[in-house]
N, C-alpha and C positions, 0 to 999 in steps of 0.2 A: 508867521503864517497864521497861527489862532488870534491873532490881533487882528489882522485883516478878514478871516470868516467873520469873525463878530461882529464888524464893521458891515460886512454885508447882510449879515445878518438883522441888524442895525435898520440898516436900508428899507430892507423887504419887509417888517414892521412898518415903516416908516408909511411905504408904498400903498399896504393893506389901511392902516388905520386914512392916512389920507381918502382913499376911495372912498370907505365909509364913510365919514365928513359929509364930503360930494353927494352919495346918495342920499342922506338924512337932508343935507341940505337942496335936494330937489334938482341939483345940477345933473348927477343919474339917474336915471328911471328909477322907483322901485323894484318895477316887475325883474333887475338885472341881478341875477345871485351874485353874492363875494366868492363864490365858489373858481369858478371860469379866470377871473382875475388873479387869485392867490395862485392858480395852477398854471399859468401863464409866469409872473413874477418867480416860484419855484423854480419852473423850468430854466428861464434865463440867470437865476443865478446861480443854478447848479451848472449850468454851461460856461460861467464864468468862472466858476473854483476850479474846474477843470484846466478851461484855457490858463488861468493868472496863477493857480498853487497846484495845480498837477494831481487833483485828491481822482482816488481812483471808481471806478464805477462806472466807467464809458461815457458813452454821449445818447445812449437809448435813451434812459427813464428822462433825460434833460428834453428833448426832441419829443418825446411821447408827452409829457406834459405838458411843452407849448402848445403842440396841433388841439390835445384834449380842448385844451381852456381856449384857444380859439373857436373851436367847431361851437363849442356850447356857450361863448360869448354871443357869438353870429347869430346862435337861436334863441340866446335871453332879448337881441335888438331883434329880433324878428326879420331878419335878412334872408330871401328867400333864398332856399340850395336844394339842389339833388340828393334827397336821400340818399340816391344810390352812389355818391361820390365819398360817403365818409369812410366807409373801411377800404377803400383804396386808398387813400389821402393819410391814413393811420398806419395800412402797410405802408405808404413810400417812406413818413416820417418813420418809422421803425430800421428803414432801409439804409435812410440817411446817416441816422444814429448807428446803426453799426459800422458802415464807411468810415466815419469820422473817429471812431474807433479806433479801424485799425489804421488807421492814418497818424493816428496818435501814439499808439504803443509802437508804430515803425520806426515812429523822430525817439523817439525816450528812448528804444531797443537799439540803434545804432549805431555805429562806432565813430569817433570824433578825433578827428586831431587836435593835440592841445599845446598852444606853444605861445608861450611865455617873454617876449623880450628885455631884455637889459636895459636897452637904450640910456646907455649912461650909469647905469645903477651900479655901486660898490659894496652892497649890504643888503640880504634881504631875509624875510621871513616867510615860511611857508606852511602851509595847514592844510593840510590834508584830509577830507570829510568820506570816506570810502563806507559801502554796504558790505550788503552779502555777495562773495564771487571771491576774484582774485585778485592780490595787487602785488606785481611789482614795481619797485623803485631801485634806480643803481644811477651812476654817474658818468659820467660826458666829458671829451678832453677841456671844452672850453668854448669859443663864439661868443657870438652876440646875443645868445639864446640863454635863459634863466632859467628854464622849463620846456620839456618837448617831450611829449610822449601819442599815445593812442589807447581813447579810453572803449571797448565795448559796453555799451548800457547808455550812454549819454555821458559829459558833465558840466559842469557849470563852474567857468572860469573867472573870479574875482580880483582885478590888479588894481589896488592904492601906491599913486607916491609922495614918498614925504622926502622932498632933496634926495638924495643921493639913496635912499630907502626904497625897497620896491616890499609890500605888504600883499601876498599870492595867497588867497584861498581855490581851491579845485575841491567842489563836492559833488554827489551827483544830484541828477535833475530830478525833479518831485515826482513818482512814478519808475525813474530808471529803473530801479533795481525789479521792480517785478516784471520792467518790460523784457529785462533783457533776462528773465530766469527761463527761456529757451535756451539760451545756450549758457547757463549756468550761473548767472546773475552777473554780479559787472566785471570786467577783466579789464585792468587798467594797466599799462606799461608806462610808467616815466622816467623819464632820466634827469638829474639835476646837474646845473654845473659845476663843474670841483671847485673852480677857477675863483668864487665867490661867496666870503661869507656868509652862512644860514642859518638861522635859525629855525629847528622843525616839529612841525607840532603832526600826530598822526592819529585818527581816530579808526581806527582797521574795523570794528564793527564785526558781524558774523561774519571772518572774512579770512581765506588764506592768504598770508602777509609776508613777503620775503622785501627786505630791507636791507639790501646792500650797500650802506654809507661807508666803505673803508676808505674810499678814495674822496671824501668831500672835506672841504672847510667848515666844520659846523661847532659853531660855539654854544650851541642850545641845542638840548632834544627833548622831547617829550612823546611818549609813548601810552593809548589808552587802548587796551584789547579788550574785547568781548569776547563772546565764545567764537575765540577765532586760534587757528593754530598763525604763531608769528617767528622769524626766525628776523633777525636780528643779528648783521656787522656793523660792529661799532669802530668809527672814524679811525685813523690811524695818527692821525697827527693831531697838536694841539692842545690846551688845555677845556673840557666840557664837560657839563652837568649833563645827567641822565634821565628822568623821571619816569617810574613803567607804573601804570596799573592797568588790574588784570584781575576781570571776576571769573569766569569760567574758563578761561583758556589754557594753551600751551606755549609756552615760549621758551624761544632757545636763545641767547645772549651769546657772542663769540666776541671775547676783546683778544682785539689786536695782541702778539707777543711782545711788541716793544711798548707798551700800553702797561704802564701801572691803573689799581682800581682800588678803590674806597668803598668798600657795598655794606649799605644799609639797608635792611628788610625788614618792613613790617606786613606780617603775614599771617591769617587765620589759619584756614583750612586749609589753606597754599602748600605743598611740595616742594621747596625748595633746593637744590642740590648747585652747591660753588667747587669747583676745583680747588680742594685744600689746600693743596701743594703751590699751586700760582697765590692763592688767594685767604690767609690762613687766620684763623678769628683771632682778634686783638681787642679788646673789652666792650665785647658786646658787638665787635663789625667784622665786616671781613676787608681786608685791606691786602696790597702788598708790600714787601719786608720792605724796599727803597720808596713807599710813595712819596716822604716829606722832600726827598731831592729830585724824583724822578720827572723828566717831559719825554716824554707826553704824558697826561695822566686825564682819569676820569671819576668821577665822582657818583655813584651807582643808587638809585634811592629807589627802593621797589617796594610798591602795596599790591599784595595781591590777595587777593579771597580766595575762593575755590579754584588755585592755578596749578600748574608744574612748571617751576621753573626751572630751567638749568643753564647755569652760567660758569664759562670757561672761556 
């Protein structure tokens, strides 16, 4: 996204210095300020960052700038006009700009069905890009469906295939999150299939996070919280690696009872608390007494900074 403002930004230089040129070079009047132009060029590209990256601030000051640097274009060419037509013409575009507005925080605040297809896929990866609000996740007998859920706040669905690979990012839309902080910023419910290999990546953000995987096939997880409370079931079957970090938050871990675990923690200021008894420290880890024979098994690797964790 900051690659593309610059770009535009890029642009609107670009824009400004050209004019100049032209007026030095006698193609525009003198009498024409760079003024009317630059606030014109402003406007439109501020209506752009809006429409193309979602930056927030509305559609006023974009709308209120173009009409400005028109009206005072009109009067550097000496175009003749009704005085009395400019603060009407200033009210409408003012008008404008706030319609478009709320027209915009309506699509961003929204609620979206999100559904993911197989078609054919045996293996997939997914990532999950969530704000502030709420998310759940849990699992689905099976189908033709990879992913199905319903996000409140908007989001924005990414599907790559590589053969038999389906590559799912679900984040939200540029803007969602504060469109939808009326009703409590984004509420996301998804469901994954069990039926199919996963791999899951989940970034929870300021965010209450409930992750119920007991019932999927996931050979990879990774887990990054912020100040977010997350709760966390982990797979029931299978052999899989864990990754958590965690700066600010709370999180509660529940592995599975036929689930041996291997936890490694590296932790500042973190809180940490393991069920001794399931999980009992063995030089320097905490492990259980059968992991070297045991399957299902899980491999627990946690950094957390200022967290609470507690795992059981």
């Amino acid at each position: 996204m900051q690659r593309n403002r610059t770009i535009l930004w890029g642009l609107l230089l670009i824009a400004i210095g050209a004019f100049l040129l032209l007026r030095n070079a006698d193609v525009i009047p003198e009498d024409v300020s760079p003024w009317p132009p630059i606030l014109i060029a402003i406007g439109v590209w501020l209506v752009f960052e809006r429409l193309l990256f979602g930056g927030g601030g509305g559609f006023v000051w974009p709308i209120l700038f173009v009409t400005v640097g028109v009206v005072l274009l009109l009067d550097d060419l000496d175009v003749p006009s009704d005085q009395d037509i400019v603060v009407p013409v200033i009210v409408i575009a003012i008008g404008v700009g706030l319609a478009l507005s709320a027209i915009s925080q309506s699509r961003a605040g929204g609620a979206e069905d999100v559904t993911v297809l197989l078609e054919g896929a045996t293996e997939a990866a997914i990532r999950i890009d969530h704000g502030a609000g709420r998310l759940r996740v849990s699992s689905m007998l099976g189908g033709e469906e990879l992913v199905r859920g319903r996000c409140v706040g908007g989001a924005r669905t990414e599907v790559r295939r590589s053969g038999s690979r389906l590559d799912v990012t679900v984040r939200s839309r540029p803007g969602g999150w504060h469109a939808g902080a009326r009703e409590g910023g984004l509420t996301w419910d998804l469901t994954i299939n069990r039926q199919v290999p996963v791999a899951l990546d989940f970034n929870t953000g300021a965010s209450d996070a409930e992750l119920d995987l007991t019932d999927l096939h996931v050979t990879d997880l990774a887990v990054s919280a912020g100040a977010s409370k997350t709760g966390l079931h982990l797979p029931s079957t299978g052999r899989y690696g864990v990754r958590v970090k965690a700066g600010a938050a709370s999180i509660r871990i529940r592995v599975p009872v036929n689930v041996a675990a291997r936890i490694e923690s590296r932790s500042g200021l973190a809180d940490v608390k393991v069920d001794e008894r399931r999980f009992p420290r063995v030089d320097g880890e905490r492990r259980s007494r059968d992991l070297d024979t045991a399957e299902p098994r899980v491999d627990i690797r946690l950094d957390a900074g200022a967290a609470a964790v507690e795992i059981g």
